[in-house]
N, C-alpha and C positions, 0 to 999 in steps of 0.2 A: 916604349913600354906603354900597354894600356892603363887606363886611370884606374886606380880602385874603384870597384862598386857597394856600396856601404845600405844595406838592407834596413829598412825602417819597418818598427812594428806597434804596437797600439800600445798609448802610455794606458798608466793607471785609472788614470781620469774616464780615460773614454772605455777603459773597459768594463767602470761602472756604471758608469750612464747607461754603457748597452746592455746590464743587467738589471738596471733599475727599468727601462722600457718593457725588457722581455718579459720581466715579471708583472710589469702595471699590465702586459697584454695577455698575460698567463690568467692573471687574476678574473679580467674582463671577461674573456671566453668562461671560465670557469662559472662567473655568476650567471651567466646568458645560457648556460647550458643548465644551471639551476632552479631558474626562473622558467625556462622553455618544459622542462621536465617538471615543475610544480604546475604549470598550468594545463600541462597535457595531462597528471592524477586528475586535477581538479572537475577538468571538461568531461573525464572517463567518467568518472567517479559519478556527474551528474546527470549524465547519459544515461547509465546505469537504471539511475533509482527512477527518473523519466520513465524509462521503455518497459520496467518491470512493477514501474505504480499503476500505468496508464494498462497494460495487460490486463494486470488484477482487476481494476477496474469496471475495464470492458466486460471481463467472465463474470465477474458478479452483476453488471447492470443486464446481462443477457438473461439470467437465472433470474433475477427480481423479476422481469417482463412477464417470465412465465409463470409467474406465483398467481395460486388460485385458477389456473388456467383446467377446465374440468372437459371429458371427453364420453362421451355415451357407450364406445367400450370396457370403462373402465366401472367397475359397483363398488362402492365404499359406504361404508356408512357415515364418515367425518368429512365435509367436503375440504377440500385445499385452500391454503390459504397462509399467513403467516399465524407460524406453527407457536402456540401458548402453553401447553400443556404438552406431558409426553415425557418419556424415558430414552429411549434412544432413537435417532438422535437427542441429547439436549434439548427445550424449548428457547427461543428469544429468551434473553435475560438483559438486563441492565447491569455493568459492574460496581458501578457506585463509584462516588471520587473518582481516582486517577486510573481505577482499572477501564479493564476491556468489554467494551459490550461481544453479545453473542447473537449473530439472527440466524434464525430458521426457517422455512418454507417450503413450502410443499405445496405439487402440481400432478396433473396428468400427463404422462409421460415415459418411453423407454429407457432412458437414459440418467442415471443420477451424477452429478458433480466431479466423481471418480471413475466414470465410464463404465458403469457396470452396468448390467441389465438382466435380466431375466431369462431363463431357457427355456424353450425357445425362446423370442427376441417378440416383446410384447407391450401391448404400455398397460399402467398400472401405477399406483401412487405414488410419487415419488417424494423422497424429504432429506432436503439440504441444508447440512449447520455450516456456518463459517462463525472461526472462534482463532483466538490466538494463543500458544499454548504458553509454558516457560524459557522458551526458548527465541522469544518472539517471531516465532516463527506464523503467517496468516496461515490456518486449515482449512479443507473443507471434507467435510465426510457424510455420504451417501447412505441412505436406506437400505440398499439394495445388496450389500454385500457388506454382512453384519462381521465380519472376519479380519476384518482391518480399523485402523486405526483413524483414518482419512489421510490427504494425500496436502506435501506443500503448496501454495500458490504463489508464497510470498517471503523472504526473509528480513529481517530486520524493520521488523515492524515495532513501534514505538507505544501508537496508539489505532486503538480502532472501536469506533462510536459509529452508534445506530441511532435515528430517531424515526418517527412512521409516524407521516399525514393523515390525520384519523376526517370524516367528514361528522360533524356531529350535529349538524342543522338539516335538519328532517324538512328540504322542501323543494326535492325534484332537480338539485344543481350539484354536479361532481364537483366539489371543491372542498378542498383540506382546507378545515378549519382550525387546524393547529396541528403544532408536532409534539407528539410525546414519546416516553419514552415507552419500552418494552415492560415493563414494569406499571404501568400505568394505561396500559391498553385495554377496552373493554371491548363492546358490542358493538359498535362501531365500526364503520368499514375501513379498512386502509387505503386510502388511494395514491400513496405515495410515498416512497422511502429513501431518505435521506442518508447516506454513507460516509464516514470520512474517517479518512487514514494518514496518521505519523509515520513515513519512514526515516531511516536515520543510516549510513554506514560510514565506517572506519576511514578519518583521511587522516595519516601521520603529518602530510605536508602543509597540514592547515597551523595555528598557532594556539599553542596550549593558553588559551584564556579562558578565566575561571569566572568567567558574567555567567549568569543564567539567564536562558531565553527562555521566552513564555508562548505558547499554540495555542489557540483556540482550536478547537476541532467537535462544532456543531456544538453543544453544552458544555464541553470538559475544559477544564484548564490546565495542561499539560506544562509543568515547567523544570524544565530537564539544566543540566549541564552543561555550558558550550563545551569545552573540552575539543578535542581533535577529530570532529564530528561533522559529516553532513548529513543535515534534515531538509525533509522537504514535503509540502503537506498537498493533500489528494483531496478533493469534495464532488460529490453527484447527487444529482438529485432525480431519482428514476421513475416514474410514474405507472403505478400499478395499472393494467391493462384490464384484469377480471376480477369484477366485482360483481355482486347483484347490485343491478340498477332500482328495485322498490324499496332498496335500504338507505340510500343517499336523498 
């Protein structure tokens, strides 16, 4: 007769051990997939406010270039320049404390801010406001097509400050001799205008902590909520192209 064969199977012991493993390895994966997806919002999220601060940027330092810039087709009786006075657009303003400044200028040109232009296709004066509404959304809205409201550049904008290099030593040399604000600008030529911009958006993944952080942004002092937030600050500094040279 053959011998008995007697089947052996996993005591108690070790069948928790092999659930306390599965689990320490359940866990592990779990965190590493948590960590790997926090840091892939994080990197987006920063990317983000980079390629769409650095944009804005750029279109507004292209539009400064051409501020004051004047063409012998064009007859006006107000030459271009940064816009002080006026109805619509807006003029430059200052907002005071923690608000938003507003700049405006105006150039020789077909084209305003919003792409609009003229019929036939002409140049003619042109006047651009950039302003940030309640929404914090950055604007820009164009002369040339009084029928709209202006168009987004920018969303989640926090803060946005102007200041403009005035030259106010009368002796033959372009150089800004100080920056003021839009509210404080005179006779004076502009020879340079200074930008900067608060952006800020939505990261759940970050840690509800209730510090407040403090910006600097050119004169203002911005001091927000950490909170579940990312911010990230922008500065330029672009140098007016046209001016009258016997006024410097």
């Amino acid at each position: 007769m053959s011998p008995h064969k007697h089947a052996r199977g996993f005591s108690l012991v070790e069948l928790m051990v092999a659930m306390v493993l599965g689990l320490l390895l359940t866990a592990a994966a779990v965190s590493l997939f948590s960590t790997n997806q926090r840091t892939f919002q994080l990197q987006q999220t920063m990317g983000q406010l980079q390629e769409q601060g650095q944009l804005a940027m750029r279109f507004i330092n292209q539009d400064v270039r051409r501020t004051g810039l004047t063409k012998d087709s064009v007859t006006a009786l107000v030459l271009p320049g940064v816009v002080t006075t006026g109805a619509s657009p807006p003029p430059s303003s200052d907002g005071g404390n923690n608000a938003n400044d507003r700049l405006t200028l105006s150039y020789h040109g077909a084209l305003d801010c919003e792409g609009d232009s003229l019929t036939p296709l002409q140049d003619t004066m042109v006047v651009n406001s950039y302003w940030v509404d309640n929404d914090n959304q950055l604007n820009c809205e164009g002369s040339l097509d009084t029928g709209t409201n202006g168009v987004v550049l920018l969303r989640g904008v926090r803060s946005f400050q102007v200041l403009y290099g005035v030259d106010s030593d009368f002796d033959g040399v372009a150089f800004p001799s100080q920056y003021v604000t839009a509210d404080e600008l005179s006779d004076d030529p502009v020879l340079a205008i200074k930008i900067g911009v608060l952006m800020e958006a939505d990261l759940p993944s970050m840690s509800s902590a209730e510090q407040e952080q403090t910006f600097y942004i050119l004169d203002r002092e911005v001091t927000v909520d950490e909170g579940r937030t990312m911010r990230r600050q922008f500065q330029s500094t672009i140098a007016v192209r046209n001016y009258a040279w016997d006024e410097v």
